[in-house]
C-alpha positions as CSV (number, residue, x, y, z in Angstrom):
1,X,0.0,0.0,0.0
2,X,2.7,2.3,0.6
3,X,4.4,1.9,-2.8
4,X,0.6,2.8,-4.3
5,X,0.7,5.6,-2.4
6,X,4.1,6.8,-3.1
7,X,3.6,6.2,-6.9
8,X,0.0,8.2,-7.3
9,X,1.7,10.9,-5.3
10,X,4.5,11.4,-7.9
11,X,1.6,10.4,-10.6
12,X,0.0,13.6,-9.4
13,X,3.1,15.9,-9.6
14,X,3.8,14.7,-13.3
15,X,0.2,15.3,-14.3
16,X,-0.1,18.7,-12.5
17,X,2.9,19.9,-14.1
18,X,2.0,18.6,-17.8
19,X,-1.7,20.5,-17.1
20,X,0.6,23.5,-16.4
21,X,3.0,22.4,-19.5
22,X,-0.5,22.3,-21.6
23,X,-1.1,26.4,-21.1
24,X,2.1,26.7,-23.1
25,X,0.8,25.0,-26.4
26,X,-1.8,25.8,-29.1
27,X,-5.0,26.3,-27.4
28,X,-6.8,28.4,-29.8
29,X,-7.3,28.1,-33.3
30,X,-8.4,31.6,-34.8
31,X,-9.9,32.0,-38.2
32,X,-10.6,35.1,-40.4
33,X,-12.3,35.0,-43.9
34,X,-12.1,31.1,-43.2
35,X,-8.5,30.7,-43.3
36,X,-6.3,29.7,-40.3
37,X,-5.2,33.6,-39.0
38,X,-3.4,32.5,-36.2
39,X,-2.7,29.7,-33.1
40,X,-2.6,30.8,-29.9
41,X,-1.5,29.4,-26.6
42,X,-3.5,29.9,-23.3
43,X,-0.6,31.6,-21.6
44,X,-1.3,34.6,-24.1
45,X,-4.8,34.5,-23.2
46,X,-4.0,34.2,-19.6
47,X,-1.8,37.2,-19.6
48,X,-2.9,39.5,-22.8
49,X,0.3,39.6,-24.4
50,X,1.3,40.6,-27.9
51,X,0.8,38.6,-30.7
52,X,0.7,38.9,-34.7
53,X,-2.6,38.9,-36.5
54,X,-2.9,39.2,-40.1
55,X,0.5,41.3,-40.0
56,X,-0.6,43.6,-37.4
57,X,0.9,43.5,-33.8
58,X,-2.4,43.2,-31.9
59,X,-2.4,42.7,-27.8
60,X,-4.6,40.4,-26.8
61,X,-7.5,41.0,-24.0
62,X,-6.9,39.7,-20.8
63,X,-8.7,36.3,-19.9
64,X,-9.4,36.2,-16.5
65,X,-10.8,32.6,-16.4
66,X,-7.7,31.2,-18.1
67,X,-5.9,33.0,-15.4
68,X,-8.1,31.9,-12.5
69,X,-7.3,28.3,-14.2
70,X,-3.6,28.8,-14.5
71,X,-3.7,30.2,-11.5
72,X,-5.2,27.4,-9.8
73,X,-3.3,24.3,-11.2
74,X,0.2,25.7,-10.5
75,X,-1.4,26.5,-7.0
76,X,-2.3,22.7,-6.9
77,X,0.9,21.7,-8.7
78,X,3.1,22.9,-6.6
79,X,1.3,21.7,-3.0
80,X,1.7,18.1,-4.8
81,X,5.8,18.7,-5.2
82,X,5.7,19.9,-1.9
83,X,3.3,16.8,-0.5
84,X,5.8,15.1,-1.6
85,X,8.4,16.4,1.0
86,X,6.3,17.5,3.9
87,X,3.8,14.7,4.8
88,X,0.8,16.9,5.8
89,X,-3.1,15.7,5.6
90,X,-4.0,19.3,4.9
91,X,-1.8,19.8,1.8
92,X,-3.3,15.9,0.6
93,X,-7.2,17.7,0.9
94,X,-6.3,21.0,-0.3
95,X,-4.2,19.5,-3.5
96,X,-7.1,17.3,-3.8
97,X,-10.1,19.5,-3.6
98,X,-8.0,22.4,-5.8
99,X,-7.0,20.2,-8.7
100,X,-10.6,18.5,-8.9
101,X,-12.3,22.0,-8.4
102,X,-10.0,23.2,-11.4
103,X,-10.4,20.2,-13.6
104,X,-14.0,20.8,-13.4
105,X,-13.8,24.7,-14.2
106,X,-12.1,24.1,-17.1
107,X,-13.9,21.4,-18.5
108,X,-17.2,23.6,-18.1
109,X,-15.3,26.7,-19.5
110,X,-14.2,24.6,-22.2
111,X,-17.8,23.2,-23.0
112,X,-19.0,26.2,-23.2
113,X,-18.7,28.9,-25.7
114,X,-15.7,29.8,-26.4
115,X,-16.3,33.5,-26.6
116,X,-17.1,33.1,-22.7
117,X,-13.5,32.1,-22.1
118,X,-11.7,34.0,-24.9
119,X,-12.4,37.4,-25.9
120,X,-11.6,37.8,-29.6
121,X,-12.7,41.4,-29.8
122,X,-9.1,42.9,-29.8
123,X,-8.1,41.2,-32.7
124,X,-11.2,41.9,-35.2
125,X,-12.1,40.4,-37.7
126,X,-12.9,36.9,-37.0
127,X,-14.6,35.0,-38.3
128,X,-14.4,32.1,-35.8
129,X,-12.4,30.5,-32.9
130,X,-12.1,26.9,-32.2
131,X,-10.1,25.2,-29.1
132,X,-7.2,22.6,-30.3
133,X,-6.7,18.6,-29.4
134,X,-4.0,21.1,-26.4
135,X,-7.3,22.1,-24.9
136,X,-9.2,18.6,-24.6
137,X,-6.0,17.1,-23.7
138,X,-5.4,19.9,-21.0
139,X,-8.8,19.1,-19.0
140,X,-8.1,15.6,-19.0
141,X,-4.6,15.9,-17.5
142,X,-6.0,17.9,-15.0
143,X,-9.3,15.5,-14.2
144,X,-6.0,12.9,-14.1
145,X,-3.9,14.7,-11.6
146,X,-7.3,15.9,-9.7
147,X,-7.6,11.0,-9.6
148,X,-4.1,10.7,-8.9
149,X,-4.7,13.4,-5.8
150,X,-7.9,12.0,-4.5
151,X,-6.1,8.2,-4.9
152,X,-2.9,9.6,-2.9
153,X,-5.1,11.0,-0.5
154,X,-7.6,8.0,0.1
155,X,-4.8,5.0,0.2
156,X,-2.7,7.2,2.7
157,X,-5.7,7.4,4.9
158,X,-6.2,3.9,4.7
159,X,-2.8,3.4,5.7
160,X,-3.1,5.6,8.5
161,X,-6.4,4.6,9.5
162,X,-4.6,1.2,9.7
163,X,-2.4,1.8,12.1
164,X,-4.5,3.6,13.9
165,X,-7.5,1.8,14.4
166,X,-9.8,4.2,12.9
167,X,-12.1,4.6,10.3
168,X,-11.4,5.7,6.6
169,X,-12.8,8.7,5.0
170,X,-15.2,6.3,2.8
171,X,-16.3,4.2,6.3
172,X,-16.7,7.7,7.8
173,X,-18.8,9.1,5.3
174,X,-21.1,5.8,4.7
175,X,-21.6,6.5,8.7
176,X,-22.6,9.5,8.3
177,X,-25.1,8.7,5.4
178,X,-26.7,6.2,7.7
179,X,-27.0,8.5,10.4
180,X,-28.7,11.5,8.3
181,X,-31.5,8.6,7.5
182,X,-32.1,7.2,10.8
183,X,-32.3,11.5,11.5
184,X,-34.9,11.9,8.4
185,X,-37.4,8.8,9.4
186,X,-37.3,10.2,12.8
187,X,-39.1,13.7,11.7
188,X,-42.8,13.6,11.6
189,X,-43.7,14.5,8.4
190,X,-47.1,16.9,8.7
């Protein structure tokens, strides 16, 4: 159990830091007059920097939700390295609920339109923006690293629960789940 938890640890910090590598390659596909104008990585987006557009040096608009995102997954990226030092049950729930909270963002963000996350405005005229394979395989890194994360973080409670003699965080919660129903047949419904 301990090597399974010492290998989805390090599983974690390799896909948390290829979800951050993934803001560094194509991520947008921009088209004008139906020709391929440009491809544009998320880091641009994230941080509105300049960029050529049909032989123009256009900056790009600021995309606070790729930030946020960014933001977020070196956030959880870098609590993995350091989980992997410091053997804390905090930084194992925080890198956990972060990287899963992220992977979800994105995934809706990147679902829905893409106008929503990227503001082509700046760069008139376009005639339309797709996300790359970069941006599908970004969100599934991070829903990887989020499984690695939640797997670390279960299997070293089991261990610990273990040698402890307590109870897991699954046994915990199925406890609680019994005891909310024996609380709900106990109200008297009018």
């Amino acid at each position: 159990m301990k090597a399974l938890n010492k290998i989805s640890q390090i599983a974690a910090v390799v896909f948390g830091l290829g979800a951050i590598v993934m803001f560094f390659l194509p991520f947008v596909d921009v088209f004008s007059k139906g020709e391929l104008a440009g491809s544009y990585i998320a880091a641009q987006w994230a941080f509105g920097s300049k960029v050529e557009f049909l032989g123009e040096s256009v900056k790009l608009a600021m995309s606070a939700k790729i930030l946020f995102t960014f933001v977020l997954t070196a956030f959880a990226a870098v609590l993995s390295i350091v989980g992997l030092f410091v053997n804390k049950k905090g930084i194992r729930y925080t890198v956990s609920a972060v990287s899963l909270f992220t992977a979800i963002y994105t995934l809706v963000c990147v679902l829905g339109k893409i106008t929503r996350f990227v503001d082509v405005r700046p760069i008139a005229p376009v005639s339309s923006v797709h996300y790359t394979w970069f941006a599908i395989i970004m969100v599934v890194a991070m829903f990887v690293f989020a499984a690695f994360a939640i797997t670390n973080l279960l299997v070293d409670d089991y261990i610990e629960a273990k040698a402890n003699g307590s109870k897991t965080i699954a046994q915990r919660v199925i406890h609680f789940l019994r005891d909310y129903k024996s609380e709900i047949k106990k109200i008297i419904w009018p």
